[in-house]
C-alpha positions as protocol buffer text, in pm:
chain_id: "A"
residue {
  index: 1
  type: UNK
  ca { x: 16359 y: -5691 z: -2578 }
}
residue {
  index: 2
  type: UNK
  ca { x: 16082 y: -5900 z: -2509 }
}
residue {
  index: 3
  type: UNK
  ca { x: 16175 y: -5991 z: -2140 }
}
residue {
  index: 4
  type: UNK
  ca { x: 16329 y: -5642 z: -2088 }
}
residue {
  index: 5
  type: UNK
  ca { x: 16045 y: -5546 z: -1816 }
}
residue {
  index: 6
  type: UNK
  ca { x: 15995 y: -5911 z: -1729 }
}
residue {
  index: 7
  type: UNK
  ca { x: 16061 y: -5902 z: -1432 }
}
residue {
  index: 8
  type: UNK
  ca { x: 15994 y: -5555 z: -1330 }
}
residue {
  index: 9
  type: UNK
  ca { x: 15795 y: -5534 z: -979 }
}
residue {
  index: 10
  type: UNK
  ca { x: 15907 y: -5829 z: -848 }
}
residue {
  index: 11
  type: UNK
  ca { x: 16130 y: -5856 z: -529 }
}
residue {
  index: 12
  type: UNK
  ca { x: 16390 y: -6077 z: -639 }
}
residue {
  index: 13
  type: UNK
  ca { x: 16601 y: -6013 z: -348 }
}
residue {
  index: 14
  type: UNK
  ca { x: 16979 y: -6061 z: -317 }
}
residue {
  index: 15
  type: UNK
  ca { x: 17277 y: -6265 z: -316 }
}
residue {
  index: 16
  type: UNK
  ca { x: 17474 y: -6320 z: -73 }
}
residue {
  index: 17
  type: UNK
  ca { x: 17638 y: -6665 z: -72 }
}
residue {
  index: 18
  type: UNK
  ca { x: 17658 y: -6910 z: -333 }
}
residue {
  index: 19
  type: UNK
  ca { x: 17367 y: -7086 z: -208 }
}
residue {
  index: 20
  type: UNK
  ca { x: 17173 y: -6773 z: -267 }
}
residue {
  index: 21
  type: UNK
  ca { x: 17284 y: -6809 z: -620 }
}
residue {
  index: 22
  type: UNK
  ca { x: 17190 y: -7149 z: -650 }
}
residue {
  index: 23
  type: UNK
  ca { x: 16792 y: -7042 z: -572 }
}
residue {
  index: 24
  type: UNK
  ca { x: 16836 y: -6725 z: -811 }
}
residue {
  index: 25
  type: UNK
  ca { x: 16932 y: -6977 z: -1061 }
}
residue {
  index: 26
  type: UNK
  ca { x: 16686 y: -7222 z: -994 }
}
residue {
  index: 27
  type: UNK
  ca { x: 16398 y: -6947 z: -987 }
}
residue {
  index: 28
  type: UNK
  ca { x: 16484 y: -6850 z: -1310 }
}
residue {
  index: 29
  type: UNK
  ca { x: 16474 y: -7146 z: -1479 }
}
residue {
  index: 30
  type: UNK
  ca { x: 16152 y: -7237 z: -1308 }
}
residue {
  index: 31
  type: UNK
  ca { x: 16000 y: -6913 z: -1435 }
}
residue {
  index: 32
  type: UNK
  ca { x: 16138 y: -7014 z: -1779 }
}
residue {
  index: 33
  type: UNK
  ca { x: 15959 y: -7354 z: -1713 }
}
residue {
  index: 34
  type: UNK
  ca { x: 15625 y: -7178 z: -1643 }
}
residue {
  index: 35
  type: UNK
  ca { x: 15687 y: -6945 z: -1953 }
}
residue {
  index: 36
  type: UNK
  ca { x: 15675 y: -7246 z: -2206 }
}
residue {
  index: 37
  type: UNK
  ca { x: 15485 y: -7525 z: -2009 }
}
residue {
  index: 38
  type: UNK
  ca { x: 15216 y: -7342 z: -1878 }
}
residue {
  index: 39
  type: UNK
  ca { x: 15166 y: -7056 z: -2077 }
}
residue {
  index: 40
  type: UNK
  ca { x: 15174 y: -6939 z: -2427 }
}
residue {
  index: 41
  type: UNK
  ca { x: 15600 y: -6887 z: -2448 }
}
residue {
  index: 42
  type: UNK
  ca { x: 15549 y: -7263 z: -2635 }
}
residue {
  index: 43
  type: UNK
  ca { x: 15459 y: -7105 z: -2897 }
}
residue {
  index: 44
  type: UNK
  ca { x: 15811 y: -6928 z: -2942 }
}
residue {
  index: 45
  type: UNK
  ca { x: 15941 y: -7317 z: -2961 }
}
residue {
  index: 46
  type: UNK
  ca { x: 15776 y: -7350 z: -3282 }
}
residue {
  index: 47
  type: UNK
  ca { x: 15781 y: -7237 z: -3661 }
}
residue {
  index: 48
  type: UNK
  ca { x: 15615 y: -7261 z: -3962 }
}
residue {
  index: 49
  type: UNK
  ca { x: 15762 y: -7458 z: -4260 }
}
residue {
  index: 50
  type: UNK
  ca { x: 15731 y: -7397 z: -4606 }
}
residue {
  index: 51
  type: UNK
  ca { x: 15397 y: -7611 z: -4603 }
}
residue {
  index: 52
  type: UNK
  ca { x: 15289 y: -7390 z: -4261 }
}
residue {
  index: 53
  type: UNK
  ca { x: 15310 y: -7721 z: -4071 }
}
residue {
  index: 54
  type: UNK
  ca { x: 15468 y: -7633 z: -3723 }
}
residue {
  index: 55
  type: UNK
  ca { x: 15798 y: -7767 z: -3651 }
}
residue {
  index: 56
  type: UNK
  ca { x: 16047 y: -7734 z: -3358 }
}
residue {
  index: 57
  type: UNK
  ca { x: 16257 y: -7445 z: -3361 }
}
residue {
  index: 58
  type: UNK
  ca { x: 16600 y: -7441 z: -3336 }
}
residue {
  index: 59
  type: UNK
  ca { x: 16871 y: -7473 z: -2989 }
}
residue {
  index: 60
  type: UNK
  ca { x: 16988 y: -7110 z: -3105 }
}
residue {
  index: 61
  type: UNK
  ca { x: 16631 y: -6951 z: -3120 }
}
residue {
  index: 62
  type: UNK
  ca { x: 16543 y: -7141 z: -2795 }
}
residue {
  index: 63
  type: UNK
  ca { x: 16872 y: -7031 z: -2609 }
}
residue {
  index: 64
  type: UNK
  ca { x: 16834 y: -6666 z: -2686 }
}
residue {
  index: 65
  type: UNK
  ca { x: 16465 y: -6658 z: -2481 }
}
residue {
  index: 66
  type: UNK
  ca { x: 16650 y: -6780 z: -2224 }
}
residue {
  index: 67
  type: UNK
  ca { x: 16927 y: -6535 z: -2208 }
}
residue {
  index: 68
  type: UNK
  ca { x: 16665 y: -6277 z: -2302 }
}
residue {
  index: 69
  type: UNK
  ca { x: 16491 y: -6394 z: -1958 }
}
residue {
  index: 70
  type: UNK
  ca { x: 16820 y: -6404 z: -1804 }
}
residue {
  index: 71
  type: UNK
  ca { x: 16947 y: -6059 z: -1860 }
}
residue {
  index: 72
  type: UNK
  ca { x: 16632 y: -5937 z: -1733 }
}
residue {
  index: 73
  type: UNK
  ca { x: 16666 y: -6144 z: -1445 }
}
residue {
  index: 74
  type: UNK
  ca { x: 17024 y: -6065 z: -1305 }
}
residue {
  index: 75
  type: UNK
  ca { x: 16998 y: -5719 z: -1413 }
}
residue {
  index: 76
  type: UNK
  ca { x: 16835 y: -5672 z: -1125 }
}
residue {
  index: 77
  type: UNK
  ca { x: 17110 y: -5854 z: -946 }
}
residue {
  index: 78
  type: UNK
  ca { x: 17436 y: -5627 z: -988 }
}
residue {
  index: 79
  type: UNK
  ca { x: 17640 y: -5809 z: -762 }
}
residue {
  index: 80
  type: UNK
  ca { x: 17576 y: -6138 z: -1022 }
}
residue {
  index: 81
  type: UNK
  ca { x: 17716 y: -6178 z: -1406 }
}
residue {
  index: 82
  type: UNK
  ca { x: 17516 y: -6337 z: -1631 }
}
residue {
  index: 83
  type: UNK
  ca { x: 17731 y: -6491 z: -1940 }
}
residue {
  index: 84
  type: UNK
  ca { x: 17599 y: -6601 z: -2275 }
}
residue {
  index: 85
  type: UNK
  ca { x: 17793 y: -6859 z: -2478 }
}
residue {
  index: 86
  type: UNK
  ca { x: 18110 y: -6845 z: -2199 }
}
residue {
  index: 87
  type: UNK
  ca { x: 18399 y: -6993 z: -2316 }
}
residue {
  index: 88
  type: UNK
  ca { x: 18587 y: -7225 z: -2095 }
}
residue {
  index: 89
  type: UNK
  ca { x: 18882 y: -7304 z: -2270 }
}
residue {
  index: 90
  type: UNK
  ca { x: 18776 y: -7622 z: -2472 }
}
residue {
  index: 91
  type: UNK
  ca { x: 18414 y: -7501 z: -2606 }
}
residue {
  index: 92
  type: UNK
  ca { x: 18086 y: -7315 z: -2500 }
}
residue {
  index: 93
  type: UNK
  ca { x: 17877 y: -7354 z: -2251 }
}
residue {
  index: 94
  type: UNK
  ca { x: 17509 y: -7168 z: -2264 }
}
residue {
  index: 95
  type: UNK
  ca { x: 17517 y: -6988 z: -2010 }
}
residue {
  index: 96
  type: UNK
  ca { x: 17721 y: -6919 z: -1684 }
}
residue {
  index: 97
  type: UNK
  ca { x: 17632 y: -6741 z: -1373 }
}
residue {
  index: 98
  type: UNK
  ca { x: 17902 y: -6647 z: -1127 }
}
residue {
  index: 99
  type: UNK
  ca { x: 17904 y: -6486 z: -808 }
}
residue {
  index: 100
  type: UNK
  ca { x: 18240 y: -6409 z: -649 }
}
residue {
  index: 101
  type: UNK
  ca { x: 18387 y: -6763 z: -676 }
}
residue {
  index: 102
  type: UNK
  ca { x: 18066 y: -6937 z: -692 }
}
residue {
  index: 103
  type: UNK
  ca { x: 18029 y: -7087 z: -1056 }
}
residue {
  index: 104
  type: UNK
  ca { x: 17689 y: -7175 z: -1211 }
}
residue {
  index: 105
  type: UNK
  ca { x: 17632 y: -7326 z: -1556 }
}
residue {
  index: 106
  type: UNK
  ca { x: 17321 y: -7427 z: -1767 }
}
residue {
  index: 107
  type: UNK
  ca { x: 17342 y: -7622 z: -2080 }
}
residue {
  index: 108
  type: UNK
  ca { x: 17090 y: -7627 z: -2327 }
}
residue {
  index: 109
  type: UNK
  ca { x: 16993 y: -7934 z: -2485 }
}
residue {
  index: 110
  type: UNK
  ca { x: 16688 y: -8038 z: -2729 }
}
residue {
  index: 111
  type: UNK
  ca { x: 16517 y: -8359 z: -2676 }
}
residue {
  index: 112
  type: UNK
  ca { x: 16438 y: -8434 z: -3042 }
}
residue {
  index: 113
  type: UNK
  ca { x: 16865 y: -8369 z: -3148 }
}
residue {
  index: 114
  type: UNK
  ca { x: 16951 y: -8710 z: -3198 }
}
residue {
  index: 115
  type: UNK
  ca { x: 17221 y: -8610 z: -3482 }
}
residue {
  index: 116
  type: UNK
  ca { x: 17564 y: -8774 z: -3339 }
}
residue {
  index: 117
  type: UNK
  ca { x: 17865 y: -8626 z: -3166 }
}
residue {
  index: 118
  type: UNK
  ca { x: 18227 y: -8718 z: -3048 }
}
residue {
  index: 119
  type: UNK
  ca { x: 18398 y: -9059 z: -3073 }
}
residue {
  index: 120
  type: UNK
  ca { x: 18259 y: -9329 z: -3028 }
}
residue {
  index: 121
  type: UNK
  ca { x: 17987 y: -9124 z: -3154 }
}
residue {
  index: 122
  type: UNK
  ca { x: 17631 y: -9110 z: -2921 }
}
residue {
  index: 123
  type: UNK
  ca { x: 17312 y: -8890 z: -2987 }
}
residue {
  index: 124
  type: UNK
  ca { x: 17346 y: -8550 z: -2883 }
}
residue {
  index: 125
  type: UNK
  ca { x: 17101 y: -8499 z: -2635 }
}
residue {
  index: 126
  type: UNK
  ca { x: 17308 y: -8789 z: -2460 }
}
residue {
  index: 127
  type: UNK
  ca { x: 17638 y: -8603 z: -2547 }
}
residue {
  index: 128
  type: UNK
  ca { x: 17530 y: -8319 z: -2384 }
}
residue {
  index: 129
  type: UNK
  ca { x: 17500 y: -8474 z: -2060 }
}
residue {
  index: 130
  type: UNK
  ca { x: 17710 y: -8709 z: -2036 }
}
residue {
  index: 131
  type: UNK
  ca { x: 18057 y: -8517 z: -2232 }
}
residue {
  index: 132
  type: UNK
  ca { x: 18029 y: -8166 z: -2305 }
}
residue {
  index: 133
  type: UNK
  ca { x: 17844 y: -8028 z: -2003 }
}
residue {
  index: 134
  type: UNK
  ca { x: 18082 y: -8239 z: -1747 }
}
residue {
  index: 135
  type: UNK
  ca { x: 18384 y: -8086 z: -1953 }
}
residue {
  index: 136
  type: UNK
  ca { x: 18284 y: -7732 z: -1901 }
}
residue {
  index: 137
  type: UNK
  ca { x: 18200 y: -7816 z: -1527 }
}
residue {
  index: 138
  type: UNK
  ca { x: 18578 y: -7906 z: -1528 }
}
residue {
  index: 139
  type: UNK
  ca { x: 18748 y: -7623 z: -1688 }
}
residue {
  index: 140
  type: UNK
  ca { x: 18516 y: -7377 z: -1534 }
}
residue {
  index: 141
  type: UNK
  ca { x: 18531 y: -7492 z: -1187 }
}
residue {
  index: 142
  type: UNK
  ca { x: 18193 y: -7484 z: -1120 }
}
residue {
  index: 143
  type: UNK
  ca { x: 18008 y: -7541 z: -787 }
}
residue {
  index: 144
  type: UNK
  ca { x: 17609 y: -7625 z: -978 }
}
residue {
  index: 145
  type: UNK
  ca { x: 17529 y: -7721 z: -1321 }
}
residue {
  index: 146
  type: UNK
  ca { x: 17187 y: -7758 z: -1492 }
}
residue {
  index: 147
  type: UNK
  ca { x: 17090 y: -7968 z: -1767 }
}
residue {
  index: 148
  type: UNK
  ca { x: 16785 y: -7837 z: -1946 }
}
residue {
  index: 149
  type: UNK
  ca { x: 16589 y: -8039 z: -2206 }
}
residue {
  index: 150
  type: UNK
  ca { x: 16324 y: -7881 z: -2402 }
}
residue {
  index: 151
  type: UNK
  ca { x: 16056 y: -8186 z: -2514 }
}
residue {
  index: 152
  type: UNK
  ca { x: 15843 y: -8118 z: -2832 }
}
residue {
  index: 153
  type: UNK
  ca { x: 15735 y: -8400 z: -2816 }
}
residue {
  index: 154
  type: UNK
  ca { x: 15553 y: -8600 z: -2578 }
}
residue {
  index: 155
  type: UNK
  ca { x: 15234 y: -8862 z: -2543 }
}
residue {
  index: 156
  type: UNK
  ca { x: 14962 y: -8584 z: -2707 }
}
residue {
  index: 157
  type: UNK
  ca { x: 15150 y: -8588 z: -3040 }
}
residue {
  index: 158
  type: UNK
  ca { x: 14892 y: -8700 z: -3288 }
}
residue {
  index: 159
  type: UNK
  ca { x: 15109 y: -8945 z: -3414 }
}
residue {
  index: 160
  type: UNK
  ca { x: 15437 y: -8802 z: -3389 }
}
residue {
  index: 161
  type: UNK
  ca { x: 15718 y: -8997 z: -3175 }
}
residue {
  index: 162
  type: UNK
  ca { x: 15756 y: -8965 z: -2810 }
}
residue {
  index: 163
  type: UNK
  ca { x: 16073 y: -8846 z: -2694 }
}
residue {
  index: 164
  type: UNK
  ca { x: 16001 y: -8924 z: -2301 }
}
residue {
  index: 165
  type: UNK
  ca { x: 16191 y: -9232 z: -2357 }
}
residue {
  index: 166
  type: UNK
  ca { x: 16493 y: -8998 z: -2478 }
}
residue {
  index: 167
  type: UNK
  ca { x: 16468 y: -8787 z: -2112 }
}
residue {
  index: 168
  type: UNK
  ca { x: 16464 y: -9110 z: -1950 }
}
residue {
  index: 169
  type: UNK
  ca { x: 16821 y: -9184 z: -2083 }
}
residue {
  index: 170
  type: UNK
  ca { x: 16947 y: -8854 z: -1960 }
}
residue {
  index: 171
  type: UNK
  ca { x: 16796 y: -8893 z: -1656 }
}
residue {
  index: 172
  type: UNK
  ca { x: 16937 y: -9280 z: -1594 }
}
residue {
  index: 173
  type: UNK
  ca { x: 17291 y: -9110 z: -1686 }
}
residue {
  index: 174
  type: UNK
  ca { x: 17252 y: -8784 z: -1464 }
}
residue {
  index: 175
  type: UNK
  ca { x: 17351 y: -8981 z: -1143 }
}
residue {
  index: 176
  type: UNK
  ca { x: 17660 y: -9156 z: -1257 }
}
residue {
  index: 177
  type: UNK
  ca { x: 17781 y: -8821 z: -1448 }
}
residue {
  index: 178
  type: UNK
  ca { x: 17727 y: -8606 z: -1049 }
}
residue {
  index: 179
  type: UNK
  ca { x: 17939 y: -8892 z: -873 }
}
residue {
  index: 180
  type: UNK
  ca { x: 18177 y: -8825 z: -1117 }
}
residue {
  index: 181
  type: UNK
  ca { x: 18190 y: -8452 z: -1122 }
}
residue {
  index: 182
  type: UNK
  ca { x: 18237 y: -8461 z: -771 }
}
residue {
  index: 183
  type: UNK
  ca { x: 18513 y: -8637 z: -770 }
}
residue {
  index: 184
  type: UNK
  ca { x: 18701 y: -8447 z: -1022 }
}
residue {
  index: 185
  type: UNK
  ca { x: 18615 y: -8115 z: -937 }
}
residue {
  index: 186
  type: UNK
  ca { x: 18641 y: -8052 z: -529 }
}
residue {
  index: 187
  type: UNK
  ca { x: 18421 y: -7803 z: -474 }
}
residue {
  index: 188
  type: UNK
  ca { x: 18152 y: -7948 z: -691 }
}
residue {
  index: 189
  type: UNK
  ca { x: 17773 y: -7977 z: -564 }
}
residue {
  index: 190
  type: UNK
  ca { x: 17468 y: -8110 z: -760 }
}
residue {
  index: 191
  type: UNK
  ca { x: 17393 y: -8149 z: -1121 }
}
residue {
  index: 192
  type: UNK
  ca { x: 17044 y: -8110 z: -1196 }
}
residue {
  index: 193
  type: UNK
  ca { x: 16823 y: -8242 z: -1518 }
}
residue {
  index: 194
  type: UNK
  ca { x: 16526 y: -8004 z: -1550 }
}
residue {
  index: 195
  type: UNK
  ca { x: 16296 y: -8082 z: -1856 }
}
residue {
  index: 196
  type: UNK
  ca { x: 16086 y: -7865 z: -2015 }
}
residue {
  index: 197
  type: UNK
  ca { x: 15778 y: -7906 z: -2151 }
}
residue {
  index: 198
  type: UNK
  ca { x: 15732 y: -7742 z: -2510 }
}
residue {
  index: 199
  type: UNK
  ca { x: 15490 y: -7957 z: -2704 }
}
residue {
  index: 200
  type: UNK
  ca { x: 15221 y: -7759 z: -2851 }
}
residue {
  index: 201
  type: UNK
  ca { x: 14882 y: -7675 z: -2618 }
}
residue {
  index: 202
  type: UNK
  ca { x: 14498 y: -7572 z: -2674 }
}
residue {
  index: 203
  type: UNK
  ca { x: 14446 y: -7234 z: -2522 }
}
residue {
  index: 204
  type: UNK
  ca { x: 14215 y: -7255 z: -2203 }
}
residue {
  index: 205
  type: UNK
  ca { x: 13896 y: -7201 z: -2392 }
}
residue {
  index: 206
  type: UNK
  ca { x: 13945 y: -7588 z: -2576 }
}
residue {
  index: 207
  type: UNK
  ca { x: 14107 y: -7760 z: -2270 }
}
C-alpha cells in the first residue's frame, strides 16, 4: 500500500528483450537504493526496542518494501511477472522477475546476519552469496542475478561496529561465484552485488 502510486506518472517504458529486463530490474533496485540511502525510506530499516533504542529491522520487514516497490513497479509492466518468495525446487529465492524465457533473480541479504548456515557452516551474509543464491540461479535457469546487501552499519556509527569489512568479503567472493555460474548454467550473464546504504541519517536541516 505504501508504494501503490509509487510510481504513478512516470514513463517506465517497455520490455522487449531480456536486456530490456535487465535495465527494468536494475532501475528498480536503484530507485530502491535512492529510497533508503538518500532519503527518509531508512527509517523503515529501523525499530524501536523495548528501551526505544533503534535497532535494525528484520530481512522479512526489509523484503516486503521491496516487493511493495516491486509490484508497483511491474504493474505497470504487464508483459513482466514479478514473484515474491519463488520457489525453485530446493528453497526460496526473494524475488524473481521473468520475461518470456528471460529469468531474473534478487536475493536479499543483511549485512549485520552473521548467524551461521550449511556445512561447513559460514556466516550468512557469506552463505547467501556464495551457496544459496548460486543454487537458485541453477534450478531456475536464470540469465541475471542480484545480490543486495542492506548495511546498518557503517563508519558514522557512534561506536557501533562497521560492517564494510563484511561487504568487502561478498564482494572478493562475487567474481569467483559469476565464473562459476557461467559455467554451469549456459545461458547465464552477470551477477551483480549492489549494497545498500541503511545506516541511520540527520535530516537536511542538521547535515
Amino acid at each position: 500500500k505504501d508504494y501503490s502510486s509509487f510510481f504513478d506518472g512516470r514513463t517506465v517504458g517497455g520490455v522487449q528483450s531480456c536486456d530490456d529486463l535487465r535495465n527494468k530490474v536494475e532501475e528498480l533496485i536503484e530507485e530502491f537504493n535512492k529510497e533508503f540511502s538518500q532519503r527518509d525510506g531508512w527509517k523503515d530499516a529501523w525499530k524501536e526496542n523495548k528501551h526505544e533504542t533503534l535497532v535494525p529491522q528484520t530481512e522479512p520487514v526489509i523484503g516486503r518494501r521491496f516487493r511493495g516497490m516491486g509490484y508497483a513497479y511491474f504493474k505497470q509492466l504487464p508483459d513482466v511477472t514479478f514473484i515474491p518468495e519463488a520457489g525453485t525446487g530446493n528453497g526460496l529465492v526473494d524475488f524473481h522477475i521473468i520475461y518470456k524465457n528471460c529469468r531474473a533473480l534478487v536475493e536479499l541479504k543483511l549485512l549485520n546476519n552473521s548467524s551461521t548456515k550449511g556445512e561447513p557452516p559460514i556466516a550468512a551474509y557469506l552463505h547467501g552469496i556464495q551457496r544459496q543464491l548460486p543454487q537458485y540461479v541453477i534450478n531456475s535457469d536464470a540469465k541475471f542475478a542480484y545480490y543486495l546487501t542492506g548495511q546498518h552499519y557503517a563508519h558514522n556509527n557512534e561506536g557501533k561496529p562497521d560492517h564494510s569489512s563484511r561487504l568487502s568479503a561478498i564482494q572478493a567472493a562475487q567474481p569467483q561465484v559469476e565464473i562459476d555460474l557461467r559455467a554451469a548454467v549456459s545461458n547465464f550473464e552477470s551477477l551483480k552485488v549492489i549494497n545498500i546504504d541503511m545506516s541511520q541519517k540527520p535530516s537536511a536541516s542538521k547535515i
